[in-house]
C-alpha positions in Angstrom: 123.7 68.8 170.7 124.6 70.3 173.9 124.4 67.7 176.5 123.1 64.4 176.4 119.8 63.7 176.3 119.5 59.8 177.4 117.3 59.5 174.7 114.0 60.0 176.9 111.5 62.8 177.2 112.2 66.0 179.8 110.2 64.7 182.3 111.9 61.2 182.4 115.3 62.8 182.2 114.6 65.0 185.1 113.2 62.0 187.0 116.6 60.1 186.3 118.8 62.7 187.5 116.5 63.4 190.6 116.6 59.9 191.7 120.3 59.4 190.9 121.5 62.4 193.2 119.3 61.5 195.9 120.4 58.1 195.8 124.2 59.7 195.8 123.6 61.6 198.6 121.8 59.2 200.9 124.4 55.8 200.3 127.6 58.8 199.1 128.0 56.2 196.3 126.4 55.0 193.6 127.3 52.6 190.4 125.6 54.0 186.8 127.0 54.7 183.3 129.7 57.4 182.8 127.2 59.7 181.0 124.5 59.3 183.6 127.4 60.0 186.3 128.6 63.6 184.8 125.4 64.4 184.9 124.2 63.8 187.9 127.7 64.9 189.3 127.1 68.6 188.4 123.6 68.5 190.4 124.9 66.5 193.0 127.8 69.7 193.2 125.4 72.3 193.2 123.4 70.5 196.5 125.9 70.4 198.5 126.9 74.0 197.9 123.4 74.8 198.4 123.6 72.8 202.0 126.3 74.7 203.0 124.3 77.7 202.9 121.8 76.2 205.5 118.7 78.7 205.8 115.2 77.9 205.2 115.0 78.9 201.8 117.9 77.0 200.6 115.8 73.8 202.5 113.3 74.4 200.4 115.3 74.2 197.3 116.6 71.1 198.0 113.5 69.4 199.5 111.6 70.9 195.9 114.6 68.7 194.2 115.5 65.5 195.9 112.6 62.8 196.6 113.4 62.4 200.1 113.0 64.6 203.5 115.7 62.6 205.1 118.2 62.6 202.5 118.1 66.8 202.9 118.4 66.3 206.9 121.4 64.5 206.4 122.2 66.8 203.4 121.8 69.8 205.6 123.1 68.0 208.9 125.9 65.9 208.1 126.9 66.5 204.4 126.9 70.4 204.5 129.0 70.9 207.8 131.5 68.5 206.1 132.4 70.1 203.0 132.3 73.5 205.3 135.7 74.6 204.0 136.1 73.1 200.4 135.0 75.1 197.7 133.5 72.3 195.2 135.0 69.1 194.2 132.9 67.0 196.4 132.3 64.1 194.1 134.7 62.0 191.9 134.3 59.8 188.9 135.6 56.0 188.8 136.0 54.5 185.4 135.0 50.5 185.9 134.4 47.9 183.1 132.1 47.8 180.3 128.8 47.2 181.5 128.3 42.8 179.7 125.3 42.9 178.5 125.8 45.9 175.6 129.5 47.3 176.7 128.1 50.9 178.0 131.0 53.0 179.9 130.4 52.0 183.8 131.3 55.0 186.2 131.4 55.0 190.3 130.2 58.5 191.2 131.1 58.5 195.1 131.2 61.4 197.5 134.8 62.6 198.6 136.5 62.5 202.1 138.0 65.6 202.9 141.3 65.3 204.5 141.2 66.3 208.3 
């Protein structure tokens, strides 16, 4: 298998995950299932690393990605010059109960913060 598929088409998947990181990265905290979560957690990774790059071109990467221009302003602005000098591990997973209605894993995916 690979990695999970959610059990939608490509386009629907890619949809999920897009809204799910911008959503993460414009509230730094967001409730889902533990599947949905380590996924979106490795793109949500990758973004910030991006931001910390700050130079047009990696704008443009992230602006082609998430759905929002203000959620890559306060990527770039705030989000980027935070995680300056950490090398990844910006996110964290938090196990919480079964979802009621059909008992899926629940996850907290929520943005770090670093130590001063």
């Amino acid at each position: 298998m690979g990695y999970s598929r959610f059990d939608r088409p490509m386009a629907q998947r890619r949809a999920l995950l897009r809204g799910l990181v911008t959503s993460l990265l414009e509230s730094e905290r967001i409730e889902t299932t533990l599947a949905k979560a380590k996924a979106a957690q490795s793109i949500s990774e990758k973004m910030i690393t991006l931001a910390k790059e700050d130079n047009l071109a990696a704008r443009r990467r992230a602006l082609a990605y998430l759905t929002k221009e203000d959620v890559v302003k306060k990527l770039f602005e705030t989000l980027g010059p935070r995680y300056a000098h950490r090398n990844g591990g910006y996110t964290r997973i938090l196990d919480i109960q079964n979802r009621r209605g059909d008992g899926a894993p629940m996850a907290v995916l929520e943005l770090i913060q670093p130590e001063k």
